[in-house]
N, C-alpha and C positions, 0 to 999 in steps of 0.2 A: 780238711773241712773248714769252712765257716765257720767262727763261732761266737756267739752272741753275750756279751757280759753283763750282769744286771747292773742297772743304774742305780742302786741301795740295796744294802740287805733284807733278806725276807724270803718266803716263801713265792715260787714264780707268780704265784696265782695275785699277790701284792706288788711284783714288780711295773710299773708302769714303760718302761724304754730300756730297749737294751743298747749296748755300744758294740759294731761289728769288729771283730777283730777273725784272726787267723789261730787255727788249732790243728792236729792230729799227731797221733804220735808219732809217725815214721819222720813227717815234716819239721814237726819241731825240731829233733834231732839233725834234720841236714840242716837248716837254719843258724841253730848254733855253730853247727862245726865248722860250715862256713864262717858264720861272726867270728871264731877264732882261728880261722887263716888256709882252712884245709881249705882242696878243692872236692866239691861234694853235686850231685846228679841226684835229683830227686826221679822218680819216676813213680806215676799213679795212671789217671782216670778223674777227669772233670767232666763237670755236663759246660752244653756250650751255650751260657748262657754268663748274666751279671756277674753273679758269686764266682765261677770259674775264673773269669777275667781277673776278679779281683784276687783270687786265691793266688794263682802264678802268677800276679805281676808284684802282690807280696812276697811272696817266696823268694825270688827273681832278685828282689831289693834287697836280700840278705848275700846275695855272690852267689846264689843257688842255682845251677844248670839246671834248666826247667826243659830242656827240649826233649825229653822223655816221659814228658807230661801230654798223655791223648787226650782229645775232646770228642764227646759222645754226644752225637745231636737228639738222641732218645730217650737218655735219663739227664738227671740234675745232678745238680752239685751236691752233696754230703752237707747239713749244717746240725749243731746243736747249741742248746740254750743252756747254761748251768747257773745253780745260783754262786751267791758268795763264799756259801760255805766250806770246811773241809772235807773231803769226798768219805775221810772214817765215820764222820758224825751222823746221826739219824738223820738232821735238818736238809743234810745233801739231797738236793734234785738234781738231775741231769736228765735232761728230754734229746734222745736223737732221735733225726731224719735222715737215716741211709739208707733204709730197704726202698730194692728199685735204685739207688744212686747209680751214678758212673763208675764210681770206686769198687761198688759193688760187684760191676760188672768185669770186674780183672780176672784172668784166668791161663792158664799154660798157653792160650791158643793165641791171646789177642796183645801180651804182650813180649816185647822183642827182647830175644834173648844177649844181645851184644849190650842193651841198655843195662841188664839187671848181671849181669856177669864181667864187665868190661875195669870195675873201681878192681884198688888190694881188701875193700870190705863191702860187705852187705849188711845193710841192718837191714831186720823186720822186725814186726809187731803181733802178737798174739791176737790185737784186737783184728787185726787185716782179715783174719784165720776166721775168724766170727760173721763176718758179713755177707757170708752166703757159700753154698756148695762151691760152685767156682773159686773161688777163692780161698778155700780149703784147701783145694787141689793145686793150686800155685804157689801155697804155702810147702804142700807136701814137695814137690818139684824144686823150689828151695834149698829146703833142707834135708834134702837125700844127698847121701854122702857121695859124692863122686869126682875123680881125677878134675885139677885143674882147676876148682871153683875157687871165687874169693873166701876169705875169711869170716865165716857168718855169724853175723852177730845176731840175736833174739833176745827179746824183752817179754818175759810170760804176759804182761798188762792184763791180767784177769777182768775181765767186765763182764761178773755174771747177766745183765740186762742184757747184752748183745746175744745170749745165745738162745737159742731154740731148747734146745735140751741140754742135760745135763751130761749130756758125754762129752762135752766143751772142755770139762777139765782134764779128761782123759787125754784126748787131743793137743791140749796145751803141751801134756807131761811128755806127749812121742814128737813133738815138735823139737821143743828142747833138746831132746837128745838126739837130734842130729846138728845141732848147731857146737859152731868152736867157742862159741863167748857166749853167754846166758845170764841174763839179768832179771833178779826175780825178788818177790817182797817178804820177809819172813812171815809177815799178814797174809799175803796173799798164796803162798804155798801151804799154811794151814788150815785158809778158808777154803780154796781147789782142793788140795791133795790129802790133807788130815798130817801134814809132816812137819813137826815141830820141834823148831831148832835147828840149827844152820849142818850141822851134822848128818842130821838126817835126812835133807835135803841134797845133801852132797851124796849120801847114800843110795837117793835113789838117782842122782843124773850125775854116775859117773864121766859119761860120753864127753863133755864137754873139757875141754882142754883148759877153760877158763872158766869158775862158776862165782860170778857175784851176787851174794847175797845184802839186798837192802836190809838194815834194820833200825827203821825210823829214827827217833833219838840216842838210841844207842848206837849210831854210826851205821858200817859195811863192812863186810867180810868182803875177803877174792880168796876163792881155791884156786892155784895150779899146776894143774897135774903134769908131773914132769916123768923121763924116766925112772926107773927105780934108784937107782945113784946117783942123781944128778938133782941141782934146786937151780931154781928159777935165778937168772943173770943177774944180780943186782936188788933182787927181791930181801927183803929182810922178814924174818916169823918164823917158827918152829916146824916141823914136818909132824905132819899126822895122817892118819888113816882112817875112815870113816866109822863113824857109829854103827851098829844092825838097822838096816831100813824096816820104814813101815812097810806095812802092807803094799804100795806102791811101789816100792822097790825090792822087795822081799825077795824077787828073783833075779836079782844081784845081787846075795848076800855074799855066794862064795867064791873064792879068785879072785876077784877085782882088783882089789890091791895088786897082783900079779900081773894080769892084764895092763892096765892102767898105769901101775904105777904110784908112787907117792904123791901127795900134797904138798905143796908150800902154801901157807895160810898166816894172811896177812889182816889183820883190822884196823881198820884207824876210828876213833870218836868224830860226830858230827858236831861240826860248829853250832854257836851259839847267835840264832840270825834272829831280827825282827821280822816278825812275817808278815805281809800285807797281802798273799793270797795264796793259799795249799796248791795252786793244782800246772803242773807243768814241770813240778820238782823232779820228778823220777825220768822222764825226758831227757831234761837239762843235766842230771848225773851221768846218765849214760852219755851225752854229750859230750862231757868232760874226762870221763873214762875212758872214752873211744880216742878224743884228741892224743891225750897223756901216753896211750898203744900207739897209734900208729908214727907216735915220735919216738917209741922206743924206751920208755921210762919206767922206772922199777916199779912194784907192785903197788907200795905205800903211796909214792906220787901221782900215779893212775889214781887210788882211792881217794883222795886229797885234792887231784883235779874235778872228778866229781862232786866232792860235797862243795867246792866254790863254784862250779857252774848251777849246780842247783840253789845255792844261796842268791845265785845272782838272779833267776825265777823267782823266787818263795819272795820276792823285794818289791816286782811290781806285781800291778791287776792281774794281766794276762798270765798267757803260759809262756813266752816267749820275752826273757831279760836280756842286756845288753851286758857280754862277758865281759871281765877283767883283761886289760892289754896283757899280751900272754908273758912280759917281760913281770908286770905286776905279781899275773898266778905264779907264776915259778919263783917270785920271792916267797910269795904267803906260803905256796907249798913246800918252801926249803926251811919254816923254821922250824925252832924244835920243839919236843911235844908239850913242852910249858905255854910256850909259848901259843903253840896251836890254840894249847884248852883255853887259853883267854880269851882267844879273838873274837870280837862281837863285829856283826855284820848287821847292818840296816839297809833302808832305801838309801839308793844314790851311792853306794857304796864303791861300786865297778867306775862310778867316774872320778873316786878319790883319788888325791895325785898320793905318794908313798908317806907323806909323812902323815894327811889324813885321815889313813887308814889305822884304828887303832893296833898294833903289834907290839905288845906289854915287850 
């Protein structure tokens, strides 16, 4: 999408000019991963017009294979406005214009399957799932489990305003569980699901070979689930076995362990960052999450590249920050947990050279 950032805080209705920049979840994530070295294929639906041009030719300027981006000559482009605020607080606005868009218009039929099946991963978005029946359906086709597909990664991104009705969350929960990697917010699974505490969550989306649970200031969890005998390559944290699920899981309570297998459960604490803007953090995690996997890095370092790609968001306006040189992230993520819990992160931070960077 397009997206519109206020020029001072306030409520929209007092904001006078906005500044145009670039948003969406799926996007932002290829954007990053490319800024830190992957090769990455976005693939959507633009309308063919201004904002579209403008849409992929930003995108494009991050190393982002844009050639599986359609142009739709009967709808627009996707844009929204938000204010400054943090998206938890009452003050938050966010005004979208997708229904009717081009994005909206994605579906099993009109996008090509060598584009969405061809990477070793897929990420999608919860919010994708929200944007109309079509695109339900290509969500489902997704994440239907079957021989030969890449590595699929899903992000619940709850946005109750995007849905029509309330079986939205329901949806969300059988989405996830066809996905291998699932990234989800302790908030936002007890405002969808009613399931509280990272446990219980785990309880009900066994399925998922990988389950990362955000949990705002107090860091992230990662389940995952390995054979019965076996823990994770390099992984460090204790093995556990789920709590009793809620009601949404309730029928998984019995076997699973058997089925599934054990957990390795890892958490790291979140740094200590100046924030200059809430919204693009959980993007930018899973960004750095994604990178830290598909290099092959143990559970803690995957968690640890996350909360520094999201620090390096949470720094500027937008959603979309400039990562740390990955030689940098891999020092910040190789120290030790003293050291971790000191580190203070501000703006400008991703362009400090190593001694600028405070590491007690």
């Amino acid at each position: 999408m397009v997206t519109f950032l206020p020029s001072r805080p306030g409520p929209l209705a007092d904001v006078p000019s906005f500044d145009r920049t670039i948003g969406g979840a799926e996007s932002n994530v290829a954007c990053a991963l490319a800024a830190a070295g992957h090769r990455v294929r976005w693939v959507s639906r633009v309308g063919a017009d201004g904002f579209g041009d403008h849409l992929v030719r930003s995108v494009a300027a991050y190393g982002v294979d844009t050639s599986g981006v359609r142009r739709d000559p009967h709808r627009p482009t996707g844009i929204y406005f938000r204010t400054a605020t943090d998206r938890a607080t009452d003050a938050h606005e966010v005004v979208y214009y997708r229904a009717g868009s081009a994005a909206s218009a994605m579906s099993p039929d009109n996008m090509a399957p060598e584009d969405l099946r061809s990477g070793a991963l897929l990420h999608l978005s919860g919010i994708t799932a929200a944007l109309s029946d079509d695109c339900l359906a290509l969500m489902r086709a997704l994440t239907a489990r079957a021989p030969g597909r890449p590595l699929v990664s899903f992000d619940v991104n709850h946005r109750p305003n995007l849905w029509r009705d309330p079986s939205g969350v329901r949806v969300l929960l059988d989405l996830a569980r066809g996905a291998d990697l699932v990234f989800v917010g302790e908030d936002e699974a007890a405002a969808a699901w009613d399931l509280h505490g990272a446990e219980a969550i785990r309880a009900a989306l066994p399925e998922p070979r990988t389950l990362v649970i955000k949990r705002g200031a107090a860091g992230a969890t990662v389940y995952t689930r390995e054979p019965e005998t076996t823990t994770a390559p390099g992984a460090t944290g204790a093995l556990s076995t789920p709590a009793a699920p809620s009601a949404y899981g309730h029928d998984l309570a019995h076997g699973r362990e058997a089925e599934y297998g054990r957990d390795t459960v890892v958490s790291v604490p979140a740094l200590r960052v100046d924030v200059v803007a809430p919204v693009g953090a959980g993007d930018a995690f899973a960004a750095g999450f994604l990178s830290a996997t598909l290099r092959g890095l143990p559970a803690a370092a995957r968690l640890r590249h996350g909360h520094l790609m999201a620090a390096a968001a949470l720094t500027v306006p937008g959603d979309l920050g400039t990562p740390p040189a990955r030689a940098d992230a891999d020092r910040l993520a190789g120290l030790d947990a003293r050291a971790w819990g000191r580190l203070r992160l501000g703006p400008g931070w991703t362009e400090a050279t190593e001694q600028e960077v405070r590491t007690p």
